[in-house]
KOLFI-629539 format. One record per residue (C-alpha): x, y, z; residue in one letter. Coordinates in steps of 0.1 Angstrom, whole numbers, always signed. Each point is the difference from the previous one (the first is absolute). Example, Ala and Ser with C-alpha at 12.3 -4.5 7.8 and 13.67 -1.06 7.14 Angstrom:
<x: +123	y: -45	z: +78	rest: A>
<x: +14	y: +34	z: -7	rest: S>
//
This chain:
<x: -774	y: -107	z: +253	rest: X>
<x: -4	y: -17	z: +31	rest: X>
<x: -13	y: +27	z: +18	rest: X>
<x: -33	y: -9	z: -17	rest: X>
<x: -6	y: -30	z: +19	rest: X>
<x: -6	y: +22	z: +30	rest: X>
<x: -31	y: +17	z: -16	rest: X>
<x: -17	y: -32	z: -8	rest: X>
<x: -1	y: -6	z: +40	rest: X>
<x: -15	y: +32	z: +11	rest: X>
<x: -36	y: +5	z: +8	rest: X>
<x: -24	y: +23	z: -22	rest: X>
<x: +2	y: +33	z: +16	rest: X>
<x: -30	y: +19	z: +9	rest: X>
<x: -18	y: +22	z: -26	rest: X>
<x: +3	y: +34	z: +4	rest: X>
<x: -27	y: +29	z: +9	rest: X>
<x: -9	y: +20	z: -32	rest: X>
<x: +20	y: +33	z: -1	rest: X>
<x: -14	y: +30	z: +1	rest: X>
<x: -11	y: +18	z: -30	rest: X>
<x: +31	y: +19	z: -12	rest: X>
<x: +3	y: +42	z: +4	rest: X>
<x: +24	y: +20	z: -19	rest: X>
<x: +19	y: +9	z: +34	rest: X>
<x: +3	y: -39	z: +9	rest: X>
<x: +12	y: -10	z: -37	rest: X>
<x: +22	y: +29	z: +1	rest: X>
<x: +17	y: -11	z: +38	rest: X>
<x: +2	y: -37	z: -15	rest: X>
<x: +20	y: +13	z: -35	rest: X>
<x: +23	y: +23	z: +21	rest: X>
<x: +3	y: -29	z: +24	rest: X>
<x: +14	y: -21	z: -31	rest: X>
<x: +18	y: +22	z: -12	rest: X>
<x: +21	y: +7	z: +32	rest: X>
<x: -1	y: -41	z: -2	rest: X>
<x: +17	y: -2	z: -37	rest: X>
<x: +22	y: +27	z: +5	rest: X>
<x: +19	y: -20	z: +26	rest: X>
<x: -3	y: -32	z: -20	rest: X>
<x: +19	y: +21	z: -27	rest: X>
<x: +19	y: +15	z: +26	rest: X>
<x: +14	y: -37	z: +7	rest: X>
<x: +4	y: -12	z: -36	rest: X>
<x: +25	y: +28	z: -6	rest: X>
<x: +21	y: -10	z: +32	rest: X>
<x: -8	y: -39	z: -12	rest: X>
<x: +40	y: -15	z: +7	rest: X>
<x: +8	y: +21	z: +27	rest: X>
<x: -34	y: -8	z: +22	rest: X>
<x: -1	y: -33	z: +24	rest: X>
<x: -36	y: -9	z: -11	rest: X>
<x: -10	y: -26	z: -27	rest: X>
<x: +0	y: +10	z: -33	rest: X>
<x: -31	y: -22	z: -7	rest: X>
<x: -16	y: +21	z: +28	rest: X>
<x: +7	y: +32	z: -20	rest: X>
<x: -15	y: -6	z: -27	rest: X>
<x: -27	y: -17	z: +12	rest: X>
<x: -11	y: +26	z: +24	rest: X>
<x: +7	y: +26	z: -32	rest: X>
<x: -28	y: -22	z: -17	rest: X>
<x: -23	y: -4	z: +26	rest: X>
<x: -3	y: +37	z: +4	rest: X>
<x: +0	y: +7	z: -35	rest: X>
<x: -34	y: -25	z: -1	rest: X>
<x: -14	y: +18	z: +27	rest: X>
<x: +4	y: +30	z: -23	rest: X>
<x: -14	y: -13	z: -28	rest: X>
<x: -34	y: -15	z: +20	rest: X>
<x: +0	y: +39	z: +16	rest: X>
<x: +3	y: +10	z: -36	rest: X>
<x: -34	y: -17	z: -7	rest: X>
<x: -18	y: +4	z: +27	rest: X>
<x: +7	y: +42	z: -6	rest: X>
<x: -12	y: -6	z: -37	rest: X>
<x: -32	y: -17	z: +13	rest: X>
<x: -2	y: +29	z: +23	rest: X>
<x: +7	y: +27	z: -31	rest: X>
<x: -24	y: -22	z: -17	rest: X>
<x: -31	y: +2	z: +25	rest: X>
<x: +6	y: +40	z: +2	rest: X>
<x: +0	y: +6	z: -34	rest: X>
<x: -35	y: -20	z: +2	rest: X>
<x: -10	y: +22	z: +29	rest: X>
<x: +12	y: +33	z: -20	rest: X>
<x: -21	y: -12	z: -28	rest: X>
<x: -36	y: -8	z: +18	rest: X>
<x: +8	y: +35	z: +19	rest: X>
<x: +2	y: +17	z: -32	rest: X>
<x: -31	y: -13	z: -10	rest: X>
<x: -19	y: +4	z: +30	rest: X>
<x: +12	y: +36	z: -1	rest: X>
<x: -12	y: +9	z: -31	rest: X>
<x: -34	y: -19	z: +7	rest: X>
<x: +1	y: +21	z: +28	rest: X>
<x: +9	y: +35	z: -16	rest: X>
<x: -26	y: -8	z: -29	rest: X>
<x: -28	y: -3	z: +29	rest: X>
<x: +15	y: +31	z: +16	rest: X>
<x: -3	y: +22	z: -30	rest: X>
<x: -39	y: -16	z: -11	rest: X>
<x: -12	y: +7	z: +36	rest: X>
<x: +19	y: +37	z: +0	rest: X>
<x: -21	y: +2	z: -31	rest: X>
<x: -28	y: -4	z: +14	rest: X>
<x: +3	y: +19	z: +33	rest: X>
<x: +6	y: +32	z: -17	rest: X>
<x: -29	y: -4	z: -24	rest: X>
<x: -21	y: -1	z: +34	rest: X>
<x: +18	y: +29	z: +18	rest: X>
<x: -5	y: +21	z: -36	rest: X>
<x: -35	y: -10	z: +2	rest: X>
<x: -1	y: +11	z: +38	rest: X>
<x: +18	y: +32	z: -10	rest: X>
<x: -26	y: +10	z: -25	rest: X>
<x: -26	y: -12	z: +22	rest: X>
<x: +13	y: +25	z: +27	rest: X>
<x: -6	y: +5	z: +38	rest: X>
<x: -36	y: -10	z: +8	rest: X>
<x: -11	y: -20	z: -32	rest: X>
<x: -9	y: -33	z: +22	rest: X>
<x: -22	y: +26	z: +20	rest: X>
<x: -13	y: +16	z: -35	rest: X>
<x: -9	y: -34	z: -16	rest: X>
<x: -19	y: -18	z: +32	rest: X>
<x: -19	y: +35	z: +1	rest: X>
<x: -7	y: +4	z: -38	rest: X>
<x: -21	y: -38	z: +6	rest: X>
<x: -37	y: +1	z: -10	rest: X>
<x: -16	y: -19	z: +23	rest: X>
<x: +9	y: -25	z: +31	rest: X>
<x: +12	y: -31	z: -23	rest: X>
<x: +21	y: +21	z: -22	rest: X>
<x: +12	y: +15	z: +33	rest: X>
<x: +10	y: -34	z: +12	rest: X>
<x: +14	y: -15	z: -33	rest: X>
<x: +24	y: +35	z: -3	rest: X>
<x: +9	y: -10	z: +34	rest: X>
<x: +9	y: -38	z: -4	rest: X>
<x: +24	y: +11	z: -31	rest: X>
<x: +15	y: +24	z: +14	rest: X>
<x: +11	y: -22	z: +31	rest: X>
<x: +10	y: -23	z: -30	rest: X>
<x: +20	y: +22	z: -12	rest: X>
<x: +17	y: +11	z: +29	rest: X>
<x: +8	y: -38	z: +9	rest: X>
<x: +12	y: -2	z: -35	rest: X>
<x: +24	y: +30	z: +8	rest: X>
<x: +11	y: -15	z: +33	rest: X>
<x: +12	y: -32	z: -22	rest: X>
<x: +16	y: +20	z: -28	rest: X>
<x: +20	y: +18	z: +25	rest: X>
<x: +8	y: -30	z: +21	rest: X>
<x: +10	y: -21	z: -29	rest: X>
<x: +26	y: +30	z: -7	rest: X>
<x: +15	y: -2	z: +29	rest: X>
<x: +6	y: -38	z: +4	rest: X>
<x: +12	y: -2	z: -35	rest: X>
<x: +24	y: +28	z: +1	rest: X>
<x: +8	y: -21	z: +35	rest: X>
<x: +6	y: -31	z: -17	rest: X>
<x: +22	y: +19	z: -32	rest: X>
<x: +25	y: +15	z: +28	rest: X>
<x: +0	y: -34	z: +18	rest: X>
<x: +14	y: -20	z: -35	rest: X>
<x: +20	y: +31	z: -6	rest: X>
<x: +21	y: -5	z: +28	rest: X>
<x: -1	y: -38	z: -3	rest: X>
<x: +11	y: +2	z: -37	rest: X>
<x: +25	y: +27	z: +9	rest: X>
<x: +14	y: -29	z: +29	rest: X>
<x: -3	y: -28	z: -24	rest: X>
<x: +20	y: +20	z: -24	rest: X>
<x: +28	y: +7	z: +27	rest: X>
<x: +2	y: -32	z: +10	rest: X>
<x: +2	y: -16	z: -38	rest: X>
<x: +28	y: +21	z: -6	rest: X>
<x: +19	y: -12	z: +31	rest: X>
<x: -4	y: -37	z: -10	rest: X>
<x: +8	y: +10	z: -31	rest: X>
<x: +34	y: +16	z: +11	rest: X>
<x: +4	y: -34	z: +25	rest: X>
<x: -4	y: -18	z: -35	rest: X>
<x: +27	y: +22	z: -17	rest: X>
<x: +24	y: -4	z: +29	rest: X>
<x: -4	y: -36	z: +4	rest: X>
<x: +6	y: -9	z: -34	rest: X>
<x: +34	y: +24	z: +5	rest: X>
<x: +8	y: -17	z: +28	rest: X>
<x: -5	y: -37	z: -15	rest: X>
<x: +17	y: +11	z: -33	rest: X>
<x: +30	y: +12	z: +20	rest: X>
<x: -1	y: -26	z: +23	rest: X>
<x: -2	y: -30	z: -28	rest: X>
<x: +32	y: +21	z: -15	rest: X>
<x: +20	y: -1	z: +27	rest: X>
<x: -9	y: -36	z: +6	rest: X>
<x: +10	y: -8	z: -33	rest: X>
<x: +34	y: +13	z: +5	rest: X>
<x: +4	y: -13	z: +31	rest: X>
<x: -7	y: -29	z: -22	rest: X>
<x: +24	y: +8	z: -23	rest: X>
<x: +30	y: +3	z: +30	rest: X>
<x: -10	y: -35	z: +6	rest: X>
<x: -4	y: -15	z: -30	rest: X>
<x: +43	y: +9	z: +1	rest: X>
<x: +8	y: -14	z: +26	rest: X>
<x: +18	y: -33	z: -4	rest: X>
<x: -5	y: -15	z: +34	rest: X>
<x: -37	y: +6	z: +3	rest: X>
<x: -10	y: -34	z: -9	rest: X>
<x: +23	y: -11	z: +31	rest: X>
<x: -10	y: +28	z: +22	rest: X>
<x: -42	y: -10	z: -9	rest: X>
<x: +8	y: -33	z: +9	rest: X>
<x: +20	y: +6	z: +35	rest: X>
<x: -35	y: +19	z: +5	rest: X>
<x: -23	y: -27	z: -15	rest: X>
<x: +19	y: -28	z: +24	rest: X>
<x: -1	y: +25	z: +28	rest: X>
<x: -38	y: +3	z: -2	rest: X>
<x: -5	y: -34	z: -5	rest: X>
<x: +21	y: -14	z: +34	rest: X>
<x: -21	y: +26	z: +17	rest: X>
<x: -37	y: -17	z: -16	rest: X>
<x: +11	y: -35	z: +3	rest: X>
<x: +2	y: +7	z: +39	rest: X>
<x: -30	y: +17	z: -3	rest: X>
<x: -16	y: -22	z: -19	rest: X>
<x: +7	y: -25	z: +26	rest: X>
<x: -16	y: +18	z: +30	rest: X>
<x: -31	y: +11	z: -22	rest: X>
<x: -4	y: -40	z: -6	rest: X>
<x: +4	y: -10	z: +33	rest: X>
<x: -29	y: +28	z: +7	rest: X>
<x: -19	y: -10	z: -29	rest: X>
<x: -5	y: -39	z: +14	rest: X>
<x: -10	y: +11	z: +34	rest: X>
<x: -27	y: +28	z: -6	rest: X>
<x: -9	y: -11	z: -35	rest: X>
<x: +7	y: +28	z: -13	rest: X>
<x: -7	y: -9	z: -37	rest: X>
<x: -31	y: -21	z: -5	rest: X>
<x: +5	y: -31	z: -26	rest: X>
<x: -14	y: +8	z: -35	rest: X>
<x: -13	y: -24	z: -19	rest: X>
<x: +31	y: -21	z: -22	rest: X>
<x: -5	y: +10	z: -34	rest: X>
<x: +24	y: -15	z: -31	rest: X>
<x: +15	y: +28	z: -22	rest: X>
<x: +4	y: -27	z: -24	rest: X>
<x: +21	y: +15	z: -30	rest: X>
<x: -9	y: +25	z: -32	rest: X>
<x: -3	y: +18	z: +19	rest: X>
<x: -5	y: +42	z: -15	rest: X>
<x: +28	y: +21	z: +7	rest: X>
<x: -1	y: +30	z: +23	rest: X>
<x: +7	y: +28	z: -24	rest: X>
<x: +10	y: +0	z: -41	rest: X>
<x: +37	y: +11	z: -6	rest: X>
<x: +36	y: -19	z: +2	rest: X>
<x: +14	y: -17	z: +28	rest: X>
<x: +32	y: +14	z: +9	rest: X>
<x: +8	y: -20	z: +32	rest: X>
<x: -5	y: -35	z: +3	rest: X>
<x: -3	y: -20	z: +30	rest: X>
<x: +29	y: -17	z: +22	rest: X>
<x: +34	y: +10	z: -2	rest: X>
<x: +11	y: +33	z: -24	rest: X>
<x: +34	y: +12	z: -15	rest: X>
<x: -7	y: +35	z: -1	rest: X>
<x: +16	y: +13	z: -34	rest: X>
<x: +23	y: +30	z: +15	rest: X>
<x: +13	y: -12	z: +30	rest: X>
<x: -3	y: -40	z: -7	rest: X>
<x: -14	y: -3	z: +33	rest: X>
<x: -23	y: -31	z: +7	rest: X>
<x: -32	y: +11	z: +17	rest: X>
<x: -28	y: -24	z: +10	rest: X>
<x: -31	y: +11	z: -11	rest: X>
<x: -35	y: -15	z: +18	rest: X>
<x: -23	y: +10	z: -33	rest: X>
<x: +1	y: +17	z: -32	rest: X>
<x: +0	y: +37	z: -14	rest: X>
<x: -20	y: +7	z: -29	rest: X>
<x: +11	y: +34	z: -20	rest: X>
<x: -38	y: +18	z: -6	rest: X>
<x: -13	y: +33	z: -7	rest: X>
<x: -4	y: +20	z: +27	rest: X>
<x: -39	y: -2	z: +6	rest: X>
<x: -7	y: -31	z: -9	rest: X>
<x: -20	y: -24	z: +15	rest: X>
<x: +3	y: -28	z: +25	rest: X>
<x: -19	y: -28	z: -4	rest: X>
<x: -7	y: -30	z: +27	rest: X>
<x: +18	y: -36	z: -15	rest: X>
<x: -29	y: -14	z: +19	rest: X>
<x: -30	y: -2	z: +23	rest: X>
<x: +6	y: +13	z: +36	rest: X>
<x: -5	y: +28	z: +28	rest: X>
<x: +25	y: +32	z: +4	rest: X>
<x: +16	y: -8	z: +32	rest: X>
<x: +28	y: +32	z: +1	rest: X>
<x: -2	y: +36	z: -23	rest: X>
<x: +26	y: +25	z: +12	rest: X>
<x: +35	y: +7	z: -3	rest: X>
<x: +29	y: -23	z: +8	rest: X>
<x: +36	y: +15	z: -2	rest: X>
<x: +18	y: -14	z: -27	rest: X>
<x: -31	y: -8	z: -17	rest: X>
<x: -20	y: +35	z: +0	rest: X>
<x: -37	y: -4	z: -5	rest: X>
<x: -10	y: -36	z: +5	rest: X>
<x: -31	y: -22	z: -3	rest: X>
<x: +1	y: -34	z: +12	rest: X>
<x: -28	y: -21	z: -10	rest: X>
<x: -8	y: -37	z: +23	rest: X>
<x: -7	y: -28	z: -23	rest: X>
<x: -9	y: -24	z: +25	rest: X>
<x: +22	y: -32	z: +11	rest: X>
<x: +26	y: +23	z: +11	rest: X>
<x: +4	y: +17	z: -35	rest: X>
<x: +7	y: +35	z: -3	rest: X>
<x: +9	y: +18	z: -28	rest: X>
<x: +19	y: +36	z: +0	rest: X>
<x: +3	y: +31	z: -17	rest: X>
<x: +21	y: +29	z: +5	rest: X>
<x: +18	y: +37	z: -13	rest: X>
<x: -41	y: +5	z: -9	rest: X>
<x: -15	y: +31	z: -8	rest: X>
<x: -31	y: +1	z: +16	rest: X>
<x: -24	y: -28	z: +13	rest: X>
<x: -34	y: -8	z: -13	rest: X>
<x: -10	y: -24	z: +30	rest: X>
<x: -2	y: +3	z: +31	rest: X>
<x: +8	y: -28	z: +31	rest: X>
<x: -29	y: -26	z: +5	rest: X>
<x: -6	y: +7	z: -36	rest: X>
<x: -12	y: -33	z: -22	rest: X>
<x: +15	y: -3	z: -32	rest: X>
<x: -4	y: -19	z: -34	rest: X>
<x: +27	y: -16	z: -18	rest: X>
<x: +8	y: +28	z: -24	rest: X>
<x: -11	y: +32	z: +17	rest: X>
<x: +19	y: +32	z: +4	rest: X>
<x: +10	y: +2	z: +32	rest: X>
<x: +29	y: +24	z: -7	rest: X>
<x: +20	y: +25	z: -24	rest: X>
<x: +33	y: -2	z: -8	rest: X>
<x: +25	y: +26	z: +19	rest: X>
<x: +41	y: +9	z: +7	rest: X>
<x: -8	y: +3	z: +37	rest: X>
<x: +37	y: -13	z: +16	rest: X>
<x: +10	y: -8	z: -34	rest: X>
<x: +32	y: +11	z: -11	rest: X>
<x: -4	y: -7	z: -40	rest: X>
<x: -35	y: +15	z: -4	rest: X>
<x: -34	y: -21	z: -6	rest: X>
<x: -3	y: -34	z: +5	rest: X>
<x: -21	y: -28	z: +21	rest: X>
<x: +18	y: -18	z: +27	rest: X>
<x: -21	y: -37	z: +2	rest: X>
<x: +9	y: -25	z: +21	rest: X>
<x: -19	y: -36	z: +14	rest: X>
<x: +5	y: -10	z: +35	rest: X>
<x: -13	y: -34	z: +8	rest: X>
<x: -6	y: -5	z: +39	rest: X>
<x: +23	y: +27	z: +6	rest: X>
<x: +29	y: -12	z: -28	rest: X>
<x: +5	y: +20	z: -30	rest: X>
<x: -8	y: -22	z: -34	rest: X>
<x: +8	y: +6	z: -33	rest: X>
<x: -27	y: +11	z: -17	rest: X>
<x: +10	y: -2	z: -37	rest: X>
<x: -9	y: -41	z: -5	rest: X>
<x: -35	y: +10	z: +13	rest: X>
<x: -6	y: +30	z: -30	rest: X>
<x: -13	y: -7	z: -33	rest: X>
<x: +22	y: +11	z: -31	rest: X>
<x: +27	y: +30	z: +4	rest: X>
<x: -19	y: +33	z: -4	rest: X>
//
């Protein structure tokens, strides 16, 4: 759990650009891009004893990729979503259109029947059947009228019938490209529901295993010799550039809420895990929740870190000023985003498996100036 410290010393990265709006052809190359990604992630899980890389690294990559699936997932049902919009206004449009095109066909061939009857010369006929110079000139004026008139109905024709073939195609495009999403849609959630299957029996091989307790923790003391040194350096940085501007000291003080409803199934400090009776030191506290669920602030602060931490998954890390942090990991999705302000009580998060090995749960921890705390004396009543 150590490895956390390191976060808390980093600067704020820079904000992305906004991404381009998303086409069919660049959400396509992204979902075969993941694909490709998870099918070596899988590829690796199979192979899991006889590979030389972490196993923590395997399923967390596995994870991360499958929630780069799942956001790809949503951003092609928004796109689905907006087509099917665009499909419908083109359909209306179109029959607005077609409506218009069969009043003003109306109407033209009512004139050219009138013409036909009239036959060749009838303009000439009616301005020389005039009795006298006014009747002359007022034959004259509506029959320019008329002619103008003509010239409109004609023209109006042609751009409406210009108009009906230009939503035509679009509708027909529109169509295309709904149906493509929709297939994206239909392969992505084939690809997640394979993927989650042959996580969860990757799981499963795991879950058998009786030195995998002793094998996490090799990797968990591993990782954490190779943070304290960096933790170190990042510190000695950290005190020469200032790095990480002082926030005001703020008291957490104690009822505090807690994070997300469900059972705690780790405590914090030292464990006896019930297979293998190995003692492992745990920095916070696992909570068993619903997948989904939300993650609320224990108090007041700013969102100093939202991204993904291996070992952890998805993590939000919120400053409480004073050199109080709290954590959460394995979450779902985010609902803030870094530099964010929060309330005591707000959803920040939802509750996920990402690098969990025994599904859904919260992963909360307290560091004080860098030290983990426990955090149970400082919550109100049990959930």
């Amino acid at each position: 759990m150590t490895a956390l410290a390191c976060v808390l010393l980093l600067a704020v990265p820079a904000q992305p650009a906004p991404a381009p709006a998303p086409t069919v052809a660049t959400e396509k190359a992204r979902l075969d891009a993941i694909a490709a990604e998870i099918e070596a992630r899988v590829t690796a899980l199979k192979d899991l004893d006889n590979q030389e890389r972490s196993l923590t690294n395997s399923l967390g990559e596995l994870d991360e990729s499958l929630a780069r699936l799942a956001d790809e997932a949503e951003r092609a049902k928004a796109r689905h979503d907006a087509l099917a919009a665009e499909l419908g206004a083109l359909a209306q449009d179109t029959g607005l259109d077609e409506r218009a095109l069969a009043d003003a066909h109306r109407r033209l061939e009512a004139r050219l029947r009138v013409l036909y009857l009239t036959g060749e010369g009838g303009a000439v006929r009616a301005l020389l059947g005039a009795e006298g110079f006014e009747e002359l000139a007022l034959r004259r004026r509506f029959l320019r009228e008329l002619a103008e008139s003509d010239a409109k109905l004609v023209a109006e024709v042609a751009r409406i019938e210009g108009s009906l073939a230009d939503k035509r195609a679009r509708l027909r495009a529109a169509a295309v490209d709904a149906e493509q999403v929709r297939r994206q849609i239909d392969e992505q959630r084939s690809l997640i529901a394979a993927t989650r299957e042959e996580r969860g029996a990757a799981l499963a091989r795991i879950a058998s295993e009786r030195k995998l307790t002793q094998r996490q923790q090799r990797e968990l003391e591993q990782r954490r010799a190779a943070v304290a040194s960096l933790i170190g350096r990042l510190a000695e940085e950290s005190v020469r550039r200032a790095i990480v501007p002082a926030r005001p000291r703020g008291r957490l003080g104690r009822n505090l809420p807690w994070p997300a409803e469900g059972m705690v199934i780790r405590r914090y400090g030292i464990v006896v895990e019930k297979d293998s009776k190995a003692e492992v030191v745990s920095n916070g506290i696992e909570i068993r929740a619903d997948q989904g669920a939300p993650v609320q602030a224990v108090a007041d602060g700013r969102v100093a870190f939202v991204g993904w931490l291996r070992g952890f998954g998805r993590l939000v890390i919120v400053d409480h000023g004073g050199g109080v942090h709290s954590l959460s990991g394995h979450l779902a999705k985010a609902a803030v985003a870094v530099g964010d302000e929060v309330r005591r009580g707000q959803t920040i998060a939802f509750v996920g498996d990402t690098e969990s090995t025994n599904g859904p749960k919260l992963y909360f921890e307290l560091r004080e100036n860098g030290r983990p705390r426990d955090p149970t004396p400082l919550l109100r009543a049990a959930p």
